[in-house]
C-alpha positions as CSV (number, residue, x, y, z in Angstrom):
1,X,0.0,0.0,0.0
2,X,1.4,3.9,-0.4
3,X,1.7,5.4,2.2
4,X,-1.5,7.4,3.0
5,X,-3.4,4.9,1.7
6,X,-4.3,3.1,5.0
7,X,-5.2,6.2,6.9
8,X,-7.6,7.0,3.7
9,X,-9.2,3.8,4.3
10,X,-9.5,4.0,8.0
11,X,-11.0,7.6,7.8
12,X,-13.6,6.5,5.0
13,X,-14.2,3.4,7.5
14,X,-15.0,5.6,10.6
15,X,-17.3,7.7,8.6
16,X,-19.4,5.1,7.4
17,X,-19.7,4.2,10.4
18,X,-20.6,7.3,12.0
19,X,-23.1,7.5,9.4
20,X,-25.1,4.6,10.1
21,X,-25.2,5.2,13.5
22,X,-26.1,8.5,12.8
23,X,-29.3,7.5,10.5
24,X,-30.1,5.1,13.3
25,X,-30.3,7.5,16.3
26,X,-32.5,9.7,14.6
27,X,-34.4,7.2,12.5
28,X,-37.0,6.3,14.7
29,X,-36.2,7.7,18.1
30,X,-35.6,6.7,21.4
31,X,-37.3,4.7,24.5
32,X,-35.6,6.9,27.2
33,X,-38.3,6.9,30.3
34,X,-40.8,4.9,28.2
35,X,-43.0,2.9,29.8
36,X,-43.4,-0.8,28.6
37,X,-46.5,-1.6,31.0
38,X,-49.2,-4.1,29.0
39,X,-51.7,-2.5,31.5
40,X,-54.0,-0.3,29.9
41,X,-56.6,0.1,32.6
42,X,-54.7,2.3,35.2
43,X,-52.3,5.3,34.6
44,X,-48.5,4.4,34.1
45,X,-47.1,7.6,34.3
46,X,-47.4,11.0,36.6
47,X,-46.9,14.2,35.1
48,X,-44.0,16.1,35.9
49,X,-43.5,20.1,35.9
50,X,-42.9,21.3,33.1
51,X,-45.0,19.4,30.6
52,X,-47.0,20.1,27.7
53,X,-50.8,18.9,28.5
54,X,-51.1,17.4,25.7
55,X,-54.5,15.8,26.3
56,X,-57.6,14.4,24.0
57,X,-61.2,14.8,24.5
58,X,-61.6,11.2,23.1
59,X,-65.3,10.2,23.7
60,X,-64.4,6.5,23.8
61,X,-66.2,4.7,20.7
62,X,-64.6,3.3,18.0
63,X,-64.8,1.9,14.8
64,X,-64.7,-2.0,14.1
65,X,-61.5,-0.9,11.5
66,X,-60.1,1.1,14.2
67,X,-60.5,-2.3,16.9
68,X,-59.1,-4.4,14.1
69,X,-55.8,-1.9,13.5
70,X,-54.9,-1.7,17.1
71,X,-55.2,-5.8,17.9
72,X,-53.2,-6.1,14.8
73,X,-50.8,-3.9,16.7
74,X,-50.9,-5.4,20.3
75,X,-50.1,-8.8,18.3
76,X,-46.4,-6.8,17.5
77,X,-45.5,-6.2,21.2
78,X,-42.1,-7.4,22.4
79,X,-40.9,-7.3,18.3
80,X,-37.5,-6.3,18.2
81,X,-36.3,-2.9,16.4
82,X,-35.0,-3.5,13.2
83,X,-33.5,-0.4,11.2
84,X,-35.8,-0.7,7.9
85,X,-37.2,-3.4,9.1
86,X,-41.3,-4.4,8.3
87,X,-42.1,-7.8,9.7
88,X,-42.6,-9.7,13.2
89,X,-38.8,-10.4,12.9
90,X,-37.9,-6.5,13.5
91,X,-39.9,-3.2,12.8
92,X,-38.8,0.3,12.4
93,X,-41.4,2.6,13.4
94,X,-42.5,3.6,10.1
95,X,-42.4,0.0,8.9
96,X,-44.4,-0.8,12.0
97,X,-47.1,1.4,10.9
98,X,-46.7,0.3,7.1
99,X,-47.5,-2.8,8.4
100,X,-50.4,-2.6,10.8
101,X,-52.0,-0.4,8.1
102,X,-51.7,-2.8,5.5
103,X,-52.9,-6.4,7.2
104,X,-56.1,-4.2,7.3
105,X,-56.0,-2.8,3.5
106,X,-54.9,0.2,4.0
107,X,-51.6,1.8,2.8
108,X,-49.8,4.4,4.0
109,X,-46.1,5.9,2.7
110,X,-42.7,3.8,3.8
111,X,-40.9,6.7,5.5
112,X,-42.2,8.5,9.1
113,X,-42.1,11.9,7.2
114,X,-43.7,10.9,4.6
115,X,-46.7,9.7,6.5
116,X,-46.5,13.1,8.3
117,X,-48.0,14.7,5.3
118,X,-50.7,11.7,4.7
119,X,-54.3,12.1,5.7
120,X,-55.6,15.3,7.6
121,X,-53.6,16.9,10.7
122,X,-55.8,17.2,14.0
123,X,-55.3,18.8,17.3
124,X,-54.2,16.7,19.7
125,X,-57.0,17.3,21.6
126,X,-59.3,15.6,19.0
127,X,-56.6,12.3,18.5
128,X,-58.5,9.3,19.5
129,X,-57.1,5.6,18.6
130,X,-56.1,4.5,15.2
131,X,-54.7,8.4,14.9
132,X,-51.2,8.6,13.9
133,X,-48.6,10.9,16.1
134,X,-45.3,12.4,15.0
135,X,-42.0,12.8,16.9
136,X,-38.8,15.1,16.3
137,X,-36.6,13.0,18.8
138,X,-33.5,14.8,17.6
139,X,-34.8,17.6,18.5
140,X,-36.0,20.1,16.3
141,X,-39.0,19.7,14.1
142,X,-37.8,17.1,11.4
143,X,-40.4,13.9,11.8
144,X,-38.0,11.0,12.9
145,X,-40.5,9.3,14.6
146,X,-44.2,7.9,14.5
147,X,-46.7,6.0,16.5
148,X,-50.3,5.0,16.7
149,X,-52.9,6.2,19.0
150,X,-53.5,3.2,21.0
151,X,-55.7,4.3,23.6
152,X,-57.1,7.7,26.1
153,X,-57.4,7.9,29.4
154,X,-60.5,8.7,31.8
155,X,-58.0,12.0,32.5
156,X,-57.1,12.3,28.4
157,X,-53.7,10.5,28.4
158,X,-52.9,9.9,25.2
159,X,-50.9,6.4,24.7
160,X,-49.6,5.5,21.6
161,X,-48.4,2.0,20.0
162,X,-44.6,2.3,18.5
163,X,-41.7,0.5,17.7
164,X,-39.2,2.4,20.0
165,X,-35.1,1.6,19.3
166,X,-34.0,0.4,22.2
167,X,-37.2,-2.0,23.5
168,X,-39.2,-2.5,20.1
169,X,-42.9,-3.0,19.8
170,X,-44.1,-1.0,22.9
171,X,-46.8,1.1,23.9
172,X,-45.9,4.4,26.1
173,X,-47.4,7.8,27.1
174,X,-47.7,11.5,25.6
175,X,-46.8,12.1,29.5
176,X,-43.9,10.9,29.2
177,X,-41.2,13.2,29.7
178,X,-39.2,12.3,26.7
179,X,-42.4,11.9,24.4
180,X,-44.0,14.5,25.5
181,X,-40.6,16.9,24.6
182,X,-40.5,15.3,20.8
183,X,-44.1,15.4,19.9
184,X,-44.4,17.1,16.5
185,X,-48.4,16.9,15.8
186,X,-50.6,13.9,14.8
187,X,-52.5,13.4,11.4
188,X,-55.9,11.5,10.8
189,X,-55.4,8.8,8.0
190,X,-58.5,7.2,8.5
């Protein structure tokens, strides 16, 4: 090798592989302080100062569509994050989505902020399950993350099915300190 050479190499090495893990700590976000509780009934998280209220005045009915997404969801739990990945075998969270949506006929774009633009944006106020929400978990307000509305609390907490990078398929809370900082907005697809 010439001298030089090597170093080259190394360098364009390292910056591949700053780049990939680059793409995936911003490609679907974090689980810092998420909560991985199964129990719906009762409230998993207490707010802390200096939270957004970011509430819904969900009246509790549903559609059968909307039943069918969400148990098609809640089969996913425990899946393992998978960067790009779309099946039981590893989701990311757009994939996740992607994938719900489809075993019930409906499709929705590959990429998070792509399926920030699809359907109608709501309030979060009006969210109710089977709405999607949208994260910046790098900060700012680039989309790097989605979830699903998976269900409202008697108080409005919002919880919301995802596949999170460090625990997978999980459900966790809008109060949330970390969730609550990244949400973005939330758009109606159905």
């Amino acid at each position: 090798m010439r001298p030089g050479l090597f170093e080259k190499n190394l360098r364009i090495k390292q910056f591949s592989i700053l780049l990939i893990a680059s793409a995936l700590a911003v490609s679907c976000g974090s689980s810092k302080n998420a909560s991985s509780k199964k129990n719906m009934g009762t409230k998993t998280i207490v707010k802390a100062e200096n939270l957004r209220k970011l509430d819904s005045k969900f009246d509790g009915k549903i559609s059968r569509s909307v039943s069918d997404i969400l148990k098609d969801a809640e089969k996913y739990i425990g899946a393992p994050y998978k960067f790009g990945g779309n099946t039981s075998s590893g989701f990311d969270c757009s994939g996740f989505t992607v994938k719900v949506f489809e075993e019930n006929d409906f499709s929705l774009p590959r990429r998070s902020t792509d399926q920030a633009d699809a359907g109608q944006k709501i309030d979060i106020k009006e969210v109710k399950p089977g709405d999607l929400l949208f994260f910046a978990t790098a900060g700012g307000s680039r989309v790097s993350h989605v979830g699903i509305v998976h269900d409202i609390g008697a108080d409005g907490e919002v919880k919301f099915i995802h596949a999170s990078t460090s625990k997978g398929v999980m459900i966790s809370s809008l109060n949330e300190k970390y969730w609550n900082k990244a949400y973005l907005h939330a758009q109606r697809v159905l």
